[in-house]
C-alpha positions as CSV (number, residue, x, y, z in Angstrom):
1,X,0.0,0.0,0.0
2,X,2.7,2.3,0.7
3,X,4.8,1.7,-2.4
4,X,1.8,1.9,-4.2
5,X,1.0,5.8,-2.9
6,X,4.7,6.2,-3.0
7,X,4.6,5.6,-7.1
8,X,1.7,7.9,-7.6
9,X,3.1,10.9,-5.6
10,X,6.1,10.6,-7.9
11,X,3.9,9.8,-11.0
12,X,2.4,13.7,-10.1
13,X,5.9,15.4,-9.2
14,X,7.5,13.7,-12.6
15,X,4.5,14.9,-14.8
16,X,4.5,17.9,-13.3
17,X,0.8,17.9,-12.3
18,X,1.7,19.5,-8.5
19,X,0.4,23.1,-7.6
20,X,0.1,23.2,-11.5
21,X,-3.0,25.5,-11.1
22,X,-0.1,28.2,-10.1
23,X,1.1,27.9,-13.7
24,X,-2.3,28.6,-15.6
25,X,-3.7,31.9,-16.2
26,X,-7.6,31.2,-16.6
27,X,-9.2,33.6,-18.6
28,X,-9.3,33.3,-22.4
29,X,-8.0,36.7,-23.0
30,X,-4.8,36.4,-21.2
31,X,-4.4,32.9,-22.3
32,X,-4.6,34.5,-25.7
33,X,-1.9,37.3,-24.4
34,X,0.9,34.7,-24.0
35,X,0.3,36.2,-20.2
36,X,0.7,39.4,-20.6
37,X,-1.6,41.3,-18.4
38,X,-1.4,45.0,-20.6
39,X,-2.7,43.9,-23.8
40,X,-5.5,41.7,-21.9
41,X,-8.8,43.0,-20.9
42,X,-7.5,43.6,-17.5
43,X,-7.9,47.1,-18.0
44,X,-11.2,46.9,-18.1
45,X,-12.3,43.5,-15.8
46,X,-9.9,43.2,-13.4
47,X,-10.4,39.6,-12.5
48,X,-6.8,38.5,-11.7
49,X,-4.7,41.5,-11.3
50,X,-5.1,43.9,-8.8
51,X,-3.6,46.9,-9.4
52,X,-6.0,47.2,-12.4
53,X,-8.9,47.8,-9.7
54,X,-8.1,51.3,-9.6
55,X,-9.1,52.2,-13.3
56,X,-11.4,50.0,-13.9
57,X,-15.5,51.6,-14.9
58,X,-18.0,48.9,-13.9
59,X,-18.6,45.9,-11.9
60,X,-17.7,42.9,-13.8
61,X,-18.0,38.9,-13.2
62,X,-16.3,36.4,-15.3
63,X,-16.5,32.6,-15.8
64,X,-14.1,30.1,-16.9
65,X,-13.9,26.6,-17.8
66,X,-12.0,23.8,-19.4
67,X,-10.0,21.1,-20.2
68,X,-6.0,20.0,-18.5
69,X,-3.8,19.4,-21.5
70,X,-3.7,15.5,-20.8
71,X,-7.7,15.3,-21.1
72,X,-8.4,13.9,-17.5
73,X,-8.6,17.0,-15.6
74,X,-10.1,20.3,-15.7
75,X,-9.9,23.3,-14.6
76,X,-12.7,26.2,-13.1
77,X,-12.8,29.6,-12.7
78,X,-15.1,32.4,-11.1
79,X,-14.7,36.2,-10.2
80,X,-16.6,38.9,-9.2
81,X,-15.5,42.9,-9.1
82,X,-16.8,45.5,-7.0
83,X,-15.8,49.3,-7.5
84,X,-16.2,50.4,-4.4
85,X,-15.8,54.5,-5.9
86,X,-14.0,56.9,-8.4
87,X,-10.5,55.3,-7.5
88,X,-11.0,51.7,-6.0
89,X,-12.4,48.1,-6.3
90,X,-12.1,44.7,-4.6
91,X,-12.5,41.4,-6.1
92,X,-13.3,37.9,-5.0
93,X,-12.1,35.0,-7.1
94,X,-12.2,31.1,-6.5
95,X,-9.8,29.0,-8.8
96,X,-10.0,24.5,-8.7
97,X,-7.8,22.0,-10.4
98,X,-9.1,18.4,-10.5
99,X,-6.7,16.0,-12.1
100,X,-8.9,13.3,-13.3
101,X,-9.1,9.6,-11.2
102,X,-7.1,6.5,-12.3
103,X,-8.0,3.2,-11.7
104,X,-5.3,1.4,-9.1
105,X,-5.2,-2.4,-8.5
106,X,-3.7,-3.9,-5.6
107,X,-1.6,-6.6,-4.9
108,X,-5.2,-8.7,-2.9
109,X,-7.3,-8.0,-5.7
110,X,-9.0,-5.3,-4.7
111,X,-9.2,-2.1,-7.2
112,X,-9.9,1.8,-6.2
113,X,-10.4,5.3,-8.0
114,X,-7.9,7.6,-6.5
115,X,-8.0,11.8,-7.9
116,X,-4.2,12.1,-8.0
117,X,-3.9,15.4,-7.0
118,X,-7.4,18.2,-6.2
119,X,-6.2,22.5,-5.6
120,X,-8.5,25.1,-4.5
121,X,-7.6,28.4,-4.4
122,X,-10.0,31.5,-2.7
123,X,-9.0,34.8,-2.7
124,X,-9.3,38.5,-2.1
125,X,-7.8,41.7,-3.7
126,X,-7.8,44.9,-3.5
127,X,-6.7,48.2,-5.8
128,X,-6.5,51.6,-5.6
129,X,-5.5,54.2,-7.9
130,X,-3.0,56.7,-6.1
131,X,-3.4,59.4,-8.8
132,X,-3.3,59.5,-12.6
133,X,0.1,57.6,-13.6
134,X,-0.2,55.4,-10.4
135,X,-2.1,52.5,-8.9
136,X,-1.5,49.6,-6.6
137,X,-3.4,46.2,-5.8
138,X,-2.8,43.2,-2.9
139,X,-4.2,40.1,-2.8
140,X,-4.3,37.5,-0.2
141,X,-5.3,33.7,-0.7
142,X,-6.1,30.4,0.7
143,X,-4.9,27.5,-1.2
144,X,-6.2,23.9,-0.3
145,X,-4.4,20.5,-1.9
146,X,-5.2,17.0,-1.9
147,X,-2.8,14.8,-3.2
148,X,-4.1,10.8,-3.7
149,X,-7.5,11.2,-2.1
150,X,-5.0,10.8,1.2
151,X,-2.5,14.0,2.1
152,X,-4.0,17.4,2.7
153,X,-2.9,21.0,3.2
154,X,-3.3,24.6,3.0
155,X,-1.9,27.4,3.3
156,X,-2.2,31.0,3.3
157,X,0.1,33.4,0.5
158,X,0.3,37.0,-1.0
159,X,0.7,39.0,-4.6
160,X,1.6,42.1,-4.8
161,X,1.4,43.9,-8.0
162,X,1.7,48.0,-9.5
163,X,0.9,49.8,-12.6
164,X,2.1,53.1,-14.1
165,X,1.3,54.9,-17.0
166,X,2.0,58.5,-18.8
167,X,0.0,58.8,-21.7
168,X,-0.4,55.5,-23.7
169,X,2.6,53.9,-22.0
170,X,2.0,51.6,-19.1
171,X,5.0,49.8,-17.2
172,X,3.2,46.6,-14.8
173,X,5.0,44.7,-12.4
174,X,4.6,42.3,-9.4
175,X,4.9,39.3,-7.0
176,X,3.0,36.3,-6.8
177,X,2.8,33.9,-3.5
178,X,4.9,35.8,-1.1
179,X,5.1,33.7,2.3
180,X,3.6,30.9,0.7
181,X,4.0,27.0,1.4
182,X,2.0,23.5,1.5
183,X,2.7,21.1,4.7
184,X,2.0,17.5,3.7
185,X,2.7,15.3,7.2
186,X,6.0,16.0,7.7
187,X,7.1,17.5,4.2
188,X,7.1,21.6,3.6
189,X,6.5,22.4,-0.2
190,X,7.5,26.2,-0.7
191,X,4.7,27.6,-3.2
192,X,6.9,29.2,-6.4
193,X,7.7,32.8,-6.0
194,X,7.2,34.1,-9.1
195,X,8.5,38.0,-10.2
196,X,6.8,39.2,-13.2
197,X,7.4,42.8,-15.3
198,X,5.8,44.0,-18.3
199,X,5.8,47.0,-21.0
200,X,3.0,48.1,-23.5
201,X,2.5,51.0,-25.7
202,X,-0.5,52.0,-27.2
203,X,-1.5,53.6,-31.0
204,X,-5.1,55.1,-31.0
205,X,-6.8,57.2,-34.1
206,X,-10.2,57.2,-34.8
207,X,-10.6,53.8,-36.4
208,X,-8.7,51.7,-34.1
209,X,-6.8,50.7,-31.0
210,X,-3.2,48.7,-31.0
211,X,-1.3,47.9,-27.9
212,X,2.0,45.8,-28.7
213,X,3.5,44.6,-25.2
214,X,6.5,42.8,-23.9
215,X,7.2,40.9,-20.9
216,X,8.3,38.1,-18.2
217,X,7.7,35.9,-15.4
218,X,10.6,34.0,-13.1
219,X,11.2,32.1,-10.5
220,X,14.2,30.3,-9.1
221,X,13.9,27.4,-11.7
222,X,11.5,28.7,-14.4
223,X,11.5,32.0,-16.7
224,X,9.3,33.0,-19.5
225,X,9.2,35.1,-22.1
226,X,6.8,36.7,-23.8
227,X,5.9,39.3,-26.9
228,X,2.1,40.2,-28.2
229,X,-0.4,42.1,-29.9
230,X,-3.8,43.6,-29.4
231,X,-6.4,44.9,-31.7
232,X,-9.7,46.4,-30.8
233,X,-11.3,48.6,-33.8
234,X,-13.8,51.0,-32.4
235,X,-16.9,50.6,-34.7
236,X,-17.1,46.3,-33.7
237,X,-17.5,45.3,-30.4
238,X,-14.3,42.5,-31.1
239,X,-11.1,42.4,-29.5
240,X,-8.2,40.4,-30.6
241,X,-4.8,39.5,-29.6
242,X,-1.8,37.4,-30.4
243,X,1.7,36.5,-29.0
244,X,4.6,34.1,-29.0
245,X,5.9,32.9,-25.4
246,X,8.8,31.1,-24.9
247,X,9.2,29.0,-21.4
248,X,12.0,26.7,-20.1
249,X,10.4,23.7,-22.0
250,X,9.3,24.9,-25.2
251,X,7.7,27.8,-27.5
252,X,4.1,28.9,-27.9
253,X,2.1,30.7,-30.0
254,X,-1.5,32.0,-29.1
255,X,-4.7,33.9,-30.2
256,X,-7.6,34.9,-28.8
257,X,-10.9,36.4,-30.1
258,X,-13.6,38.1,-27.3
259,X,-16.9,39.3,-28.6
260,X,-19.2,41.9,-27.1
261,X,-23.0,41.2,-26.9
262,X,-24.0,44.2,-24.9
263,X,-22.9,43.8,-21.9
264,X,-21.3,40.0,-22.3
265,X,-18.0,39.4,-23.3
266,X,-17.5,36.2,-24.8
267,X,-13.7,35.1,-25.4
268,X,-12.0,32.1,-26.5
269,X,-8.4,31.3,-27.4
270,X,-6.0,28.7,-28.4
271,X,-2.6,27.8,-27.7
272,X,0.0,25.7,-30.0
273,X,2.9,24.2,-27.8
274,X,4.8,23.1,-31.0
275,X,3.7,22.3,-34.3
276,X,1.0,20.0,-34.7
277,X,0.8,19.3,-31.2
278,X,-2.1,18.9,-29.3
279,X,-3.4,22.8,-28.8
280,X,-5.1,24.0,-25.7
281,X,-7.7,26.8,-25.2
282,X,-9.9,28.4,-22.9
283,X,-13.3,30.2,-23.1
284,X,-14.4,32.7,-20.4
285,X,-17.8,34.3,-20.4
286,X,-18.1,37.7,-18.4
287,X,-21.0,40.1,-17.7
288,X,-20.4,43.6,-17.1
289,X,-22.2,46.1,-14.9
290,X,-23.8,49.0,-16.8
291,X,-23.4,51.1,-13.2
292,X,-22.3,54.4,-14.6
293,X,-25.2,54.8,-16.0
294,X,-27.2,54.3,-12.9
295,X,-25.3,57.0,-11.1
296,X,-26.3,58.9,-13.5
297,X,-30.2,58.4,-13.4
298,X,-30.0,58.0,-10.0
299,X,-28.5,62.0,-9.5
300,X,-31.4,64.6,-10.2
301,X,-31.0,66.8,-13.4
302,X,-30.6,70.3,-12.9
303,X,-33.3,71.1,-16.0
304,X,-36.0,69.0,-14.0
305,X,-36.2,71.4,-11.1
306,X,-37.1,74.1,-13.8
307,X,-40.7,74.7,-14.1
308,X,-42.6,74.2,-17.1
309,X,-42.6,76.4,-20.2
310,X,-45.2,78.6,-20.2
311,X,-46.6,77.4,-23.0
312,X,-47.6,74.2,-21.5
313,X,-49.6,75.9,-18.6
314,X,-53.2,75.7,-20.0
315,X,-54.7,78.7,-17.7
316,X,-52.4,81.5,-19.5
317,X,-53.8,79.8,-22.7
318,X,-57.2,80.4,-22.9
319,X,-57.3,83.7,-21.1
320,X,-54.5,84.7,-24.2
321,X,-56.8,83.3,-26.5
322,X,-59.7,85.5,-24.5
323,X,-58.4,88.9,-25.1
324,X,-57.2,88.1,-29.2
325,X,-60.9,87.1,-29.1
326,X,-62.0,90.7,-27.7
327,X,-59.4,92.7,-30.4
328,X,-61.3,90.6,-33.2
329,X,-64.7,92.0,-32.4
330,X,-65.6,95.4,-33.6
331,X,-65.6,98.4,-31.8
332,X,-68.9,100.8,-31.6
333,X,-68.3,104.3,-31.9
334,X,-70.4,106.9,-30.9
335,X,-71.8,109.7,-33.6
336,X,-74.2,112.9,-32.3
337,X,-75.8,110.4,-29.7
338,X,-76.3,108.0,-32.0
339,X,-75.0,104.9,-32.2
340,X,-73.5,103.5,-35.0
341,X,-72.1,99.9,-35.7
């Protein structure tokens, strides 16, 4: 029995399947970003990311689900944003991994299902925007794992993260899982600390939007690289976006495609690890909060505390319509005490 848990422990840690949830970004438009947060629709969601909270205009709640690359597992993701004012915002998110079950025989016969490995992850954030070049977001999560229906942990961790801009130039940066570790029995397993950096630039004109960003994540062991391209034209409600990432394993090249229906965004994307391999994709589906607007019923108009024209008061009608009445009618004049009409 031992030897057999032994084997599957290292069957996850060879195939890389431990805390792998750490390593996927889950919504479609920065899976289609090669992970780069600037030429996502951060800017405008916020589900991930909290220094966006500052800037961002509406509530917003986004949905994701699918597939792990070897087809046994999947993955599921939820978030909700809150602009609290003007300048912040908080979000809730909750991330699971389940790795599929495999079917074990033992040496008296007997056969079991065992889930190799099940993650959790529930989280908070908060952003702010410090002025108009400047904002800032924390976030602080619980992570849960179960490893072979048997060994469980949690543990708590932080990100940090910042964004600056002047003009249509934005500079991102941040730190993912600060203070963070599992404790399996006896064993401590550090979660990665992982530093990422980015840079974007933005064209506008009437017609359309391009951002073209650049950018990087590392850890002790790991480092990736990656280069993409947005495209949003401003008479469809489509946004697009392409790049090539290169990790410590292999390249990548993704696209995505999110399309507005109102006030749902739906996205989907596709990533090639090498040439006719196996791609993967996601597809998120996220609503957003049309709240401006109700601010703006809600606050009284200035022109409604006016009273009416007076041509809508009915009164001062008639009695004008009285006196052209009494002009109209002729006049009699007198004439040597005699009247004439």
């Amino acid at each position: 029995m031992i030897l057999i848990l032994i084997f599957i422990l290292n069957f996850i840690h060879c195939e890389e399947l431990s805390l792998g949830i750490l390593y996927q970004k889950p919504t479609s438009d920065l899976f289609g970003s090669g992970d780069l947060t600037l030429i996502s629709l951060e800017k405008e969601k916020a589900s991930i990311d909290t220094s966006f909270l500052g800037s961002i205009l509406n509530h917003s709640v986004s949905f994701s689900f699918w597939p792990d690359y070897y087809g046994k597992g999947y993955y599921g993701f939820l978030s909700g944003t809150y602009k609290i004012d003007q300048n912040q915002a908080f979000n809730i998110l909750y991330y699971s991994y389940s790795s599929g079950s495999e079917e074990i025989n033992y040496l008296d016969g007997r056969t079991e299902n065992i889930v190799y490995e099940k993650n959790n992850i529930v989280s908070a954030g908060f952003g702010t925007k410090l002025n108009d070049n400047l904002n800032l977001g924390i976030r602080i999560k619980n992570m849960t794992s179960t490893l072979a229906e048997r060994y469980e942990s949690s543990g708590f961790a932080f990100d940090f993260d910042i964004l600056f801009k002047i003009d249509e130039f934005y500079i991102y940066g941040g730190v993912e899982n600060i203070n963070g570790y599992l404790k399996y029995e006896n064993e401590k397993e550090e979660l990665p600390l992982f530093y990422k950096s980015e840079i974007a630039y933005f064209f506008k004109n009437k017609k359309y939007e391009i951002g073209i960003g650049f950018g990087g994540k590392y850890t002790t062991e790991t480092k990736t690289y990656s280069a993409g391209i947005c495209f949003s034209p401003l008479n469809l409600p489509v946004f697009l976006n392409a790049a090539y990432t290169k990790d410590w394993k292999n390249d990548f090249f993704s696209s995505g495609i999110n399309i507005r229906f109102e006030n749902i965004i739906l996205g989907y994307s596709m990533r090639f690890p090498q040439i006719f391999d196996t791609p993967m994709f996601r597809i998120t589906i996220s609503y957003i909060f049309n709240n401006e607007k109700k601010e703006k019923q809600k606050t009284p108009s200035y022109k409604s505390k006016k009273e009416p024209p007076k041509k809508l008061q009915p009164q001062k009608i008639e009695k004008e319509e009285q006196k052209e009445k009494t002009k109209s009618k002729p006049v009699p004049s007198k004439s040597n005490n005699i009247i004439v009409f």
